[in-house]
C-alpha positions as CSV (number, residue, x, y, z in Angstrom):
1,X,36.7,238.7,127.9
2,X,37.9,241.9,126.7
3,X,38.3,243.3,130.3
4,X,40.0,240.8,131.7
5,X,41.8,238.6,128.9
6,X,41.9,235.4,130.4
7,X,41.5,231.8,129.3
8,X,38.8,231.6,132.9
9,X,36.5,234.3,131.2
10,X,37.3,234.0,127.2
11,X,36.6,230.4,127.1
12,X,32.9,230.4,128.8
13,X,32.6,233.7,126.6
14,X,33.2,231.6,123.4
15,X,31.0,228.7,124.7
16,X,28.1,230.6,124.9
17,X,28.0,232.1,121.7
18,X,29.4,229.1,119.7
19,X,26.0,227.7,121.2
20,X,23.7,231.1,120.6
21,X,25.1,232.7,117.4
22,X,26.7,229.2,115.4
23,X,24.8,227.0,116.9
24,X,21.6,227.9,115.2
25,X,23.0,228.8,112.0
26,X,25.0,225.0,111.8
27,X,21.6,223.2,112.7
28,X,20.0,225.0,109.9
29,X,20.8,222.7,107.4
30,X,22.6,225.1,105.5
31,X,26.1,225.4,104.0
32,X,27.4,227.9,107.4
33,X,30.4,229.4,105.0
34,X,27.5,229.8,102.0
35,X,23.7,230.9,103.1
36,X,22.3,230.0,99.6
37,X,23.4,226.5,99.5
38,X,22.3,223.1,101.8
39,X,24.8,221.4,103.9
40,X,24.6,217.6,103.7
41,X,28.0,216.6,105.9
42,X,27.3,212.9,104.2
43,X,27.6,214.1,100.9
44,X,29.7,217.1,101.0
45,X,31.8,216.1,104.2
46,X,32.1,218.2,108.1
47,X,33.4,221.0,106.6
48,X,30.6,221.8,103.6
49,X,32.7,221.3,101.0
50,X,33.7,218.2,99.5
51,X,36.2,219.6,97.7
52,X,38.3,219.9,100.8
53,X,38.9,216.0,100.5
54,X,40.2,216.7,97.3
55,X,42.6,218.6,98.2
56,X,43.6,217.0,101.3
57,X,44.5,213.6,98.7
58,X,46.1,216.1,97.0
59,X,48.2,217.4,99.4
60,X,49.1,214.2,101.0
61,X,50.1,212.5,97.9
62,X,54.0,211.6,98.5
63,X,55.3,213.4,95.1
64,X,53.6,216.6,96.0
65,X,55.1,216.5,99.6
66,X,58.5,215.9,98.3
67,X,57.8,218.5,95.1
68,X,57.0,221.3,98.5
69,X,59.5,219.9,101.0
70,X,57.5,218.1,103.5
71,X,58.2,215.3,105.4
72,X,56.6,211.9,104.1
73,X,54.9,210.7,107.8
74,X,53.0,214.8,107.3
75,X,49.4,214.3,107.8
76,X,47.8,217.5,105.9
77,X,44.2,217.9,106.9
78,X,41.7,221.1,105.7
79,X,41.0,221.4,110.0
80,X,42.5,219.7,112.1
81,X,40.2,219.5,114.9
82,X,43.0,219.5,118.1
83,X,44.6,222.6,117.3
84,X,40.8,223.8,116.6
85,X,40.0,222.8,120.9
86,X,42.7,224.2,121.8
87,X,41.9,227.3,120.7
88,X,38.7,227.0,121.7
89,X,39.9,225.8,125.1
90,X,42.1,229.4,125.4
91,X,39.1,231.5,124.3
92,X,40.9,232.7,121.5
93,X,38.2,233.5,118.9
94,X,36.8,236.3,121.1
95,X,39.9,237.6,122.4
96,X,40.4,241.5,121.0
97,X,42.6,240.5,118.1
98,X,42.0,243.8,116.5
99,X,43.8,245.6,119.0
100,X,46.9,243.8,117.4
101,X,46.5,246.0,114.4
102,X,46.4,249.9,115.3
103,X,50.7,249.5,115.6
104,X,51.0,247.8,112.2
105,X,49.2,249.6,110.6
106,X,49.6,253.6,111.7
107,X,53.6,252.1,110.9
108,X,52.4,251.7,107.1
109,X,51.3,248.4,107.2
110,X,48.1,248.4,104.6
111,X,45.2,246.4,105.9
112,X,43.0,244.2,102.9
113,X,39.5,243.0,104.7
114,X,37.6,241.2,102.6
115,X,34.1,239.1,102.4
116,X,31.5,236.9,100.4
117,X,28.0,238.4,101.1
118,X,26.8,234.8,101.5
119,X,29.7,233.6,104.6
120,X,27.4,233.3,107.4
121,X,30.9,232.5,109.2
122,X,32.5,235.6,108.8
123,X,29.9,238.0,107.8
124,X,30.8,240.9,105.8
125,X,28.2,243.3,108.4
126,X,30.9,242.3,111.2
127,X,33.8,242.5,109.6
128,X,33.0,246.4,108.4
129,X,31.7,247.2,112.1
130,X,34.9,246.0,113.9
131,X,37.0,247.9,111.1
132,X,34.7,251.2,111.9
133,X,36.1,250.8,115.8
134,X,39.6,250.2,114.9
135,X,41.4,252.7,116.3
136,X,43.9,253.8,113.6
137,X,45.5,256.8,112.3
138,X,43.0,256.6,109.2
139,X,39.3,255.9,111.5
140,X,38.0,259.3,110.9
141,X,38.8,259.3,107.1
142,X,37.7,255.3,106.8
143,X,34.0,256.6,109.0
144,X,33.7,259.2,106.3
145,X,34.7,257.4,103.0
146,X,31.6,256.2,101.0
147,X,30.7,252.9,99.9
148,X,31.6,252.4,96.3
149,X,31.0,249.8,93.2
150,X,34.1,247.5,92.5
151,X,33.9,246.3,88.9
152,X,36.5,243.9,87.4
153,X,39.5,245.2,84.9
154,X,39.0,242.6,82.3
155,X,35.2,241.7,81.6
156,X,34.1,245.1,83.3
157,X,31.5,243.6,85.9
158,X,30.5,245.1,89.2
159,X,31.2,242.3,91.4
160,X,31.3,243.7,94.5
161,X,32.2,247.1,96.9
162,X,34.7,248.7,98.1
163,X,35.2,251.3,101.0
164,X,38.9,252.5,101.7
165,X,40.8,254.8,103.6
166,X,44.1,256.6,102.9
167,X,45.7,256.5,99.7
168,X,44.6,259.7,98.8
169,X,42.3,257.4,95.5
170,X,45.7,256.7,93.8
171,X,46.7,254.1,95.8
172,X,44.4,251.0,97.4
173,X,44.5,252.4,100.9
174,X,45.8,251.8,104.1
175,X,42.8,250.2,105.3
176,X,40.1,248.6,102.8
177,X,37.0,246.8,102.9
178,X,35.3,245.1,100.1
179,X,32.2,243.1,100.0
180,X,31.9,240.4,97.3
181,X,28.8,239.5,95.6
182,X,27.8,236.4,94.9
183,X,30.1,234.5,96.9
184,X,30.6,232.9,100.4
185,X,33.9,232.0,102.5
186,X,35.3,230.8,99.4
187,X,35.7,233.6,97.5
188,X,38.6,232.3,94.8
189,X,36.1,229.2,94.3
190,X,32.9,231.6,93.5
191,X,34.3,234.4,92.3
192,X,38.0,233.8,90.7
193,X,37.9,236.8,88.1
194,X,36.9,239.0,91.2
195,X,39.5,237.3,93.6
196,X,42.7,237.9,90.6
197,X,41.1,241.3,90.2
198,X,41.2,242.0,93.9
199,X,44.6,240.8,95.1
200,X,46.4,241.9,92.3
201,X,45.3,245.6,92.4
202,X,46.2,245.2,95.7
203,X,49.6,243.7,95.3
204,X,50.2,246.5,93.2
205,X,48.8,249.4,95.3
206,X,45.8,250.5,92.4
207,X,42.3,251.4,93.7
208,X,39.4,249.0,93.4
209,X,37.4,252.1,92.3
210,X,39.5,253.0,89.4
211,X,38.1,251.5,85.9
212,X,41.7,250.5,84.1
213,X,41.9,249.0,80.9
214,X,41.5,245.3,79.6
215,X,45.5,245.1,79.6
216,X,45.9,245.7,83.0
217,X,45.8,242.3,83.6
């Protein structure tokens, strides 16, 4: 798929390990964005989570539409499963989307990656390999930069870790990594002190690995 980028070779590509790598891991009976929870799609819906029908009511209630400016005969839904085929139908989650990134961000664009230890969707092991292949300006510096603990401003908690490169430690890098404990896909849902800790030192430019005070936030 890589080789030849086409719909004729990505799509069978994606077939085969939708059946050999998810496949397994959704017949398992457990929660596929959360290892350390069971999955009954009765109880807590297709997608694991039965607060996503919550928000979907939400969402499609016709004073919160108008409140956000959309259209009343808008249908929101958590996936919508046509757009989902036909991305599966163009190969697109195996595509090299990666290679997207090397221009963006060797021009200054700063790249957050971030994971639950517990998303068996998006694993955190995968998302650090591809990142130690991207081929940036900061790959030599990012291969050589140590793993280190992340703990929160306010309650002062390791919650996770944290590899980065470029910023020199003064800033929160060009490219960063962090791996959240206790958490799965939803990381805001299990982890909300981490997640306000997380994206607003990186809003702000400020390390993970620095220990500021209780009044930085």
């Amino acid at each position: 798929c890589h080789t030849f980028n086409s719909r004729f070779v990505c799509a069978p590509a994606e077939l085969y390990c939708n059946v050999q790598l998810y496949g397994p891991v959704q017949s398992s009976g457990l929660n596929p964005y959360d290892a350390r929870r069971a999955c009954d799609p009765k109880e807590d819906g297709p997608l694991c989570y039965k607060q996503m029908s919550w928000i979907e009511e939400y969402l499609n209630t016709p004073e919160v539409k108008a409140a956000i400016g959309v259209a009343p005969q808008r249908v929101f839904k958590a996936c919508n499963m046509g757009v989902n085929q036909a991305f599966l139908l163009q190969g697109d989650s195996v595509r090299d989307t990666p290679a997207l990134l090397p221009e963006l961000i060797n021009n200054g664009i700063r790249l957050l990656v971030y994971a639950g230890v517990a998303d068996m969707m998006c694993n955190f092991i995968g998302e650090e390999r591809w990142l130690e292949v991207l081929g940036t300006n900061f790959l030599d510096e990012f291969l050589d930069a140590p793993t280190e603990v992340w703990i929160t401003s306010s309650s002062k908690t390791p919650v996770g870790t944290v590899r980065s490169a470029g910023g020199g430690g003064s800033r929160a890098g060009n490219i960063t990594f962090v791996a959240v404990h206790e958490a799965g896909h939803m990381v805001p849902y299990d982890q909300p002190e981490a997640a306000l800790d997380l994206i607003t030192r990186w809003i702000f430019d400020l390390p993970l690995t620095t220990d500021f005070s209780t009044s930085f936030l």
